[in-house]
C-alpha positions in Angstrom: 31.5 75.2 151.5 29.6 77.5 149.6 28.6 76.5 146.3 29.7 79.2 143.1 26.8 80.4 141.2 27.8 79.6 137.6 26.1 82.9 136.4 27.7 84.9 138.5 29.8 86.9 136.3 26.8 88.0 134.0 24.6 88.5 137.5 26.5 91.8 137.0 24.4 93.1 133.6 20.5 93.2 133.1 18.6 91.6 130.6 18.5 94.7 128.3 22.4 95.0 128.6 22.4 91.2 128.0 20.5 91.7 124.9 22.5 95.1 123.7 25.4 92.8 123.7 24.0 89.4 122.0 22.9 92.1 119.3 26.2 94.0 119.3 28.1 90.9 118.9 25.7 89.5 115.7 26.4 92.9 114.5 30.0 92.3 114.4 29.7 88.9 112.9 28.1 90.2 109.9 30.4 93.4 109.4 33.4 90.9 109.6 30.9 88.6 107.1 32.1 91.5 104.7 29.7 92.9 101.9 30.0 96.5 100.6 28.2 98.6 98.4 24.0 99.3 97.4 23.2 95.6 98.7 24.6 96.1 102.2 23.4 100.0 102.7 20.3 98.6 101.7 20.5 95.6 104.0 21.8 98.0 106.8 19.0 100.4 106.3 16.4 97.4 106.3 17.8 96.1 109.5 17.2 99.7 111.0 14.1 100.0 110.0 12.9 96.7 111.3 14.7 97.6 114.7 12.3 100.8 114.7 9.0 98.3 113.9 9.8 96.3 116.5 9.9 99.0 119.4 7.0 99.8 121.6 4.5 102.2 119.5 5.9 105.2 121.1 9.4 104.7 121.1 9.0 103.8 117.3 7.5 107.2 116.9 10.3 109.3 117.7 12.9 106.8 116.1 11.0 107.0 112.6 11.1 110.4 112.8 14.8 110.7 113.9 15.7 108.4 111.1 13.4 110.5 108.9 15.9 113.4 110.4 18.9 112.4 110.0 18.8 110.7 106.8 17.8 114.3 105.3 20.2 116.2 107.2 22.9 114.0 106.5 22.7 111.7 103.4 26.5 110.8 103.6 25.4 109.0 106.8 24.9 105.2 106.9 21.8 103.8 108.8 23.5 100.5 111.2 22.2 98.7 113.7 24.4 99.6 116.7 23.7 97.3 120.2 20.5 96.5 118.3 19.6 100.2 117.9 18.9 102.9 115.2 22.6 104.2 114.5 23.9 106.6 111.8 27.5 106.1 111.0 30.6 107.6 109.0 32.8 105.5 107.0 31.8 102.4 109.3 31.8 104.9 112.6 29.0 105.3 114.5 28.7 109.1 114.7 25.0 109.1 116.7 22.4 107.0 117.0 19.0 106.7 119.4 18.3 104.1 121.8 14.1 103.3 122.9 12.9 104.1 126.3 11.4 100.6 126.5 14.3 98.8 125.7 16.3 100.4 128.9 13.1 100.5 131.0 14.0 103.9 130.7 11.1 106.8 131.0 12.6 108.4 127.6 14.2 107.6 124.3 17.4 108.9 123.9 19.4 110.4 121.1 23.4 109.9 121.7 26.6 111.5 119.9 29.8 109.5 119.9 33.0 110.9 120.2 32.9 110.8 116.2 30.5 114.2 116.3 31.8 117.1 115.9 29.8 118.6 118.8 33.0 120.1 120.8 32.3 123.1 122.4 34.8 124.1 124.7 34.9 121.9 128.4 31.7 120.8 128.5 29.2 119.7 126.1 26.2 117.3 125.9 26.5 113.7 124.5 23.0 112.7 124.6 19.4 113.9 124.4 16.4 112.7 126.2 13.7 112.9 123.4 10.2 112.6 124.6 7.8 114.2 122.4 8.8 115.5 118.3 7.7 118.7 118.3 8.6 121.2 115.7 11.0 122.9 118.1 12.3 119.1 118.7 12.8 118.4 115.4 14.4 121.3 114.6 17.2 120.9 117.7 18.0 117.4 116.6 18.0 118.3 112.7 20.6 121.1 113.9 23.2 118.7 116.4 22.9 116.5 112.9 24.7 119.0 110.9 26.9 119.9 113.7 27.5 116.4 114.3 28.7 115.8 110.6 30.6 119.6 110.5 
């Protein structure tokens, strides 16, 4: 008789997607934990911002700068940690956030749009952006699907 492999069921998901989901899940548990207001933004914002320290120097690049971004193109935006990465969200909605190369073993960063953004454009439109260097032309692309994204 062959003997079950108690970690079969997660033999499915890969560490990173193991970890997006321990951090997605201690996400939850403090947004159910309640808090409102300055002191949570605040904490939010802090937990972004260490999420962005902790990357791989590159990867921590772009994400400072796409916080730096997005937080100017659209202050009504709240920073969150979302699956343990930078996220910008609406009235508790993420609405986009970016995700490190490193973190997916991944050759690029990536910036996503949820179905929250207001990026619609007929059949067929992107959801995400591989982001590999933050050149003025990137910077002003991603400043732009910002204020589309927010409409």
């Amino acid at each position: 008789m062959a003997q079950r492999n108690p970690n079969a069921a997660a033999a499915g998901f890969s560490e990173q997607e193991r970890a997006a989901m321990k951090a997605r899940a201690k996400e939850l548990k403090a947004e159910a934990g309640g808090g409102r207001g300055a002191k949570k933004a605040a904490a939010d914002e802090a937990a972004v911002l260490s999420e962005i320290a902790a990357m791989t120097p590159a990867d921590a690049a772009l994400a400072s700068r796409v916080h730096e971004i997005v937080t100017t193109e659209a202050p009504e935006l709240a920073p969150k940690t979302w699956y343990g990465q930078p996220a910008y969200a609406r009235d508790g909605k993420v609405l986009c956030f970016f995700r490190g190369g490193d973190v997916d073993k991944e050759r690029y960063a990536t910036l996503g749009f949820t179905t929250e953004a207001r990026l619609d454009d007929g059949g067929l439109w992107p959801t995400s952006f591989a982001v590999t260097d933050m050149s003025e032309a990137t910077r002003t692309a991603i400043g732009e699907l910002v204020r589309r994204a927010v409409g």
